[in-house]
N, C-alpha and C positions, 0 to 999 in steps of 0.2 A: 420296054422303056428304051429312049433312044440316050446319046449320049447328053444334049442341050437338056432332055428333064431329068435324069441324074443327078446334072448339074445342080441344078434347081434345087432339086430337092437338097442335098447335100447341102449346099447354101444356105440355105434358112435351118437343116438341124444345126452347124455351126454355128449359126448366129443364136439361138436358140439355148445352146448351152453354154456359149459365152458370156451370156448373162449373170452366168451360175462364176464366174471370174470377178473379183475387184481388183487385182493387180498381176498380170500376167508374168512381170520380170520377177516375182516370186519365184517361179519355175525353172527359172535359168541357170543352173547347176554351176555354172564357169564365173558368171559377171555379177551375179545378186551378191553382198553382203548386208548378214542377217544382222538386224541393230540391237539383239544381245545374242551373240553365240554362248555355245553349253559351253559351262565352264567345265573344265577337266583338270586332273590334277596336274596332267605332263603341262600346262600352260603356264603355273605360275614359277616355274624355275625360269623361262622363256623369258617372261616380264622381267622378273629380277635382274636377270642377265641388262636385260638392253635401258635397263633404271642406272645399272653401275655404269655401263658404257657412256650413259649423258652425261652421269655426273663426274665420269674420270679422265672420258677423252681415250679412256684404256680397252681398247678392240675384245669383246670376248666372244670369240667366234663360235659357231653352235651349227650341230648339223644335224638336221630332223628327218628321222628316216619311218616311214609308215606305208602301210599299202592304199592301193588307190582307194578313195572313197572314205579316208578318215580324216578328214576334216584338213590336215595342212597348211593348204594351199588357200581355204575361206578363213581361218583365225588368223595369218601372219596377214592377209588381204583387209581383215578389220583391226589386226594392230595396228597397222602400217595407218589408216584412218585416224586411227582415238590418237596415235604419237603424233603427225600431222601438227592437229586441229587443237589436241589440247597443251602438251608439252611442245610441241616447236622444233619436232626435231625429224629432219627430214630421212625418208624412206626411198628407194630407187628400185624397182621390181619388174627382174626379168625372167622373160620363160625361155630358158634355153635351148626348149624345142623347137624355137623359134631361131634365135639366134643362136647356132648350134660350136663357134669359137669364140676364143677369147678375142679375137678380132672384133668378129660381129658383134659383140658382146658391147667391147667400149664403142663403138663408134654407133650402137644405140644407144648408148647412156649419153654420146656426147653431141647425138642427133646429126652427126655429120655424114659426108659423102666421103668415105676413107677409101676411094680408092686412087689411087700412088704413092699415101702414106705409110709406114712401116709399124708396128706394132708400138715400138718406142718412141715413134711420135704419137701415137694416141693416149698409152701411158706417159706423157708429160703435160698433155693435154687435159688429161683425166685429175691428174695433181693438180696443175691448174683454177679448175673448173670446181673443184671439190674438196674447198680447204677445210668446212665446220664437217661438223659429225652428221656423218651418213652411214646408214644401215643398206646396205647391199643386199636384197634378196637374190640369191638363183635357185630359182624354182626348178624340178626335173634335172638336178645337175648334171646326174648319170646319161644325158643325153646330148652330152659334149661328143662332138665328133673326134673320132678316132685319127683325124687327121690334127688333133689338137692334140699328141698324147701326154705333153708335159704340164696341161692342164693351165699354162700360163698365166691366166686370170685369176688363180690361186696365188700362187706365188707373187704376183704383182700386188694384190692386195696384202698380201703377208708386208713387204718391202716397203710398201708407197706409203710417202709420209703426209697422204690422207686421213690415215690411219682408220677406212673405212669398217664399221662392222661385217662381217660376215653371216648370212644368215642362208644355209644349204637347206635344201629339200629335195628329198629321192624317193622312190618306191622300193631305190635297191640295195637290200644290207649290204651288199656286197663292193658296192660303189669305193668306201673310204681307201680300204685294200688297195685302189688302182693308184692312188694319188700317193706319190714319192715318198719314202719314209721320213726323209728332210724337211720335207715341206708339210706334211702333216704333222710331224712333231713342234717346229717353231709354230705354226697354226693355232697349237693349241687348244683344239676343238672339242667342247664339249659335244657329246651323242645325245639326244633325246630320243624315244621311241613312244610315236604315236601310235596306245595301242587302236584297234580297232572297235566303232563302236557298241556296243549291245542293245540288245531289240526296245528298251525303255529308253535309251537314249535316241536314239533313231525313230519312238515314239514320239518323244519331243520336240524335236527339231521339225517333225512335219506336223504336228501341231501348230508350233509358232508360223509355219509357212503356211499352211491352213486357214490361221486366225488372222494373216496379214493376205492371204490372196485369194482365199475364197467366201462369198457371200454366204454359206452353209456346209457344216461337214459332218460328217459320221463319225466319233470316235471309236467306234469295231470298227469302220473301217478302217481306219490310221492302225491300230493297233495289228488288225493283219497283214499290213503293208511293210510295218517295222518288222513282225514274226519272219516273214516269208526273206524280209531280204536277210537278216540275221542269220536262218536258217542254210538259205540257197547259194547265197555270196559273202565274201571274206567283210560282209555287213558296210557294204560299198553304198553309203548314202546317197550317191549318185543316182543309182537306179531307185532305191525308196522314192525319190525327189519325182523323178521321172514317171514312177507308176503313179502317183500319187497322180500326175498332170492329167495321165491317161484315164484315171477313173475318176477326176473330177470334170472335165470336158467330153466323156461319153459314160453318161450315166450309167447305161447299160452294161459298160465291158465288165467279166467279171475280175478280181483283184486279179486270180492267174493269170488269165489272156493281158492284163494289161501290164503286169511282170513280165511276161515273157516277150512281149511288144517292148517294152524298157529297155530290157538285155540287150537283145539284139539290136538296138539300137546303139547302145554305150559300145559292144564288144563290136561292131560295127566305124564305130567312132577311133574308138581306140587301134583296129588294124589301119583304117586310112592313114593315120597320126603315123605311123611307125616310118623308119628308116628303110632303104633299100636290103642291108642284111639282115634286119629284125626280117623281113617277110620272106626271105627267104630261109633261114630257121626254120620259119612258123609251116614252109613250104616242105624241108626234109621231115618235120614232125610227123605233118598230118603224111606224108608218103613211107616212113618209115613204120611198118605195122607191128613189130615189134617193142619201138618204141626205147629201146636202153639208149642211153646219152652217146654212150662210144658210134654204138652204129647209126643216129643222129647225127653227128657231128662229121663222118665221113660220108655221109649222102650230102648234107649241109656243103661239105668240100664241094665236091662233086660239081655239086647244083651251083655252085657260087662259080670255078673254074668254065664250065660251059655258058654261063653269061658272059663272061667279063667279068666277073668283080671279085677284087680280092678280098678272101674268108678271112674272118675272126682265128686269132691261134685259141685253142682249145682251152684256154686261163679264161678269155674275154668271150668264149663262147659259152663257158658257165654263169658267167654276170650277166651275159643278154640272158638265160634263162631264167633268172634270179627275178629280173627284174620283167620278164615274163609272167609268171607266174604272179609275183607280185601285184601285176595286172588282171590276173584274172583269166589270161585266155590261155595258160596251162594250168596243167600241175604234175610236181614231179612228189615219185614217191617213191622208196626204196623197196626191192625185193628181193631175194636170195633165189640166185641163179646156181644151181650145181652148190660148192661149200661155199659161196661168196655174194656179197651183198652188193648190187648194183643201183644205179638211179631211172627209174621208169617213166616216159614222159609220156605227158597225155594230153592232145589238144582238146580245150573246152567251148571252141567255136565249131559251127558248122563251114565246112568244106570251101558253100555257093560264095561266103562272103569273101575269103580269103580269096577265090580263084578269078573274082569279079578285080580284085584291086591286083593282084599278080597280069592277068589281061591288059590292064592300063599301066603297070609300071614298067613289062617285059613283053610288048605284046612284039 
């Protein structure tokens, strides 16, 4: 077989089980919201919170901390909708990852070209701009640059007599700790913790995307796509979502191969995403065979000093961990070394993927 009937063929089995699709933006783990998300309990303090804030004009800030893959970032994505559309009260949602300062930060909220402006003209411009009640998402907050370290976007909001709500979201417990005792105390931040979902719930949710994007489904098979990811991952919906695609558009795959096709796709996803010192972390990890945090963190030196780049001190290199893990592509776990208990890190990616995106960042 040459490559033009490959082709070919491959063509018509795609088209072929595309058939077996009625709505393919079902699938899209980042941009679909689902038009009733699973209720949970951690959601109705959430609602409450942002019902008093309409009606008092009174900021009650909230910080939502859960690991990748439990819901977050699609429930405050269809709050942010139903408040809209049916109360009137507007929502502003940014991914931090993206714009990674409090600079960036207003000057996409306020769609401008800020450059020769100074931070203080933006926050005046931001007051300005943003007199009635708005609800402030920062998605991934913990992914403020380090170049940012007083967190100013914090504190502006605390200050500004926008009187914006606050609505935080991280993967990293460990996040609130970095933000100034001052400024998190006047904040007044309630914590929520999104737990993670379980294999019934995760049954659910790809049911409902099921009964909305596929023309026929197998309930065994949903049910062992919830199992498996409950079982294999910190029950990261993401990849349920994901295998689910893979074994509805190749009949054939079995649920494993299109699991594990998922993963590596997400854990894939998520090293491109990262930062220059997150991959380089992730770079003493996987080289440190040992694995304890201390002799991590001084290969990490190391390795950061022979690039050029200046290392995380050893406080902010346990929160990149933190929020590692969190992720998915480690895990640390404590052992007793001689009389004393240490932290044991262990990469949960394959080597190829990390060294393909280390090639392109440091080649």
């Amino acid at each position: 077989m040459d490559i033009e009937q490959y082709l070919k063929g491959r063509e018509e089995r795609v088209e072929t089980e595309s058939k077996k699709i009625r709505d393919f933006l079902v699938f899209d783990t980042f941009n679909y919201i689902p038009e009733k998300p699973l209720m949970r309990e951690e959601v109705g303090p959430l609602i409450d919170a942002i019902l008093r804030y309409k009606k008092t004009f009174i900021p009650n800030n909230i910080c939502i901390l859960g690991s990748s893959g439990c819901g977050k970032t699609s429930i405050l994505k269809f709050l942010q909708k139903l408040f809209e559309k049916e109360y009137d009260l507007s929502f502003k949602y940014v991914n931090v990852r993206s714009y990674n300062t409090s600079f960036k930060i207003l000057a996409y909220l306020l769609d401008m070209q800020a450059r020769g402006l100074s931070l203080s003209e933006l926050e005046n411009s931001f007051e300005q701009k943003f007199k009635d009640k708005t609800v402030l998402v920062l998605d991934e907050i913990d992914m403020l640059s380090p170049k940012d370290p007083r967190k100013e976007i914090l504190y502006f909001s605390n200050r500004s007599k926008s009187n914006v709500m606050l609505i935080l979201l991280s993967n990293n417990p460990r996040f609130l700790r970095e933000v100034d005792e001052t400024c998190r105390s006047s904040l007044q931040m309630e914590v929520t913790y999104f737990k993670p979902y379980n294999a019934i719930q995760i049954f659910e949710i790809l049911k409902q995307r099921a009964e909305k994007g596929m023309v026929d489904y197998d309930e065994g098979m949903l049910r062992q796509v919830a199992a498996i990811t409950a079982q294999q991952t910190n029950s990261d919906v993401r990849m349920a979502i994901k295998t689910l695609f893979y074994c509805a558009t190749e009949t054939d795959l079995k649920v494993e191969d299109a699991f594990e096709r998922a993963r590596r796709d997400i854990i894939r996803e998520l090293i491109q995403g990262l930062n220059d010192r997150m991959i380089l972390i992730l770079q003493a990890i996987q080289e440190e065979k040992e694995g304890y945090a201390r002799s991590v963190y001084q290969r990490y030196r190391k390795i950061s000093l022979d690039k050029g780049e200046d290392p995380f001190s050893y406080t902010h290199f346990c929160t990149a961990l933190s929020y590692l893990q969190a992720s998915g592509l480690i895990l640390i776990s404590q052992v007793k070394v001689n009389r004393t208990y240490t932290n044991r890190i262990t990469h949960l990616f394959e080597p190829e993927m990390l060294n393909v995106v280390l090639q392109l960042r440091f080649a």
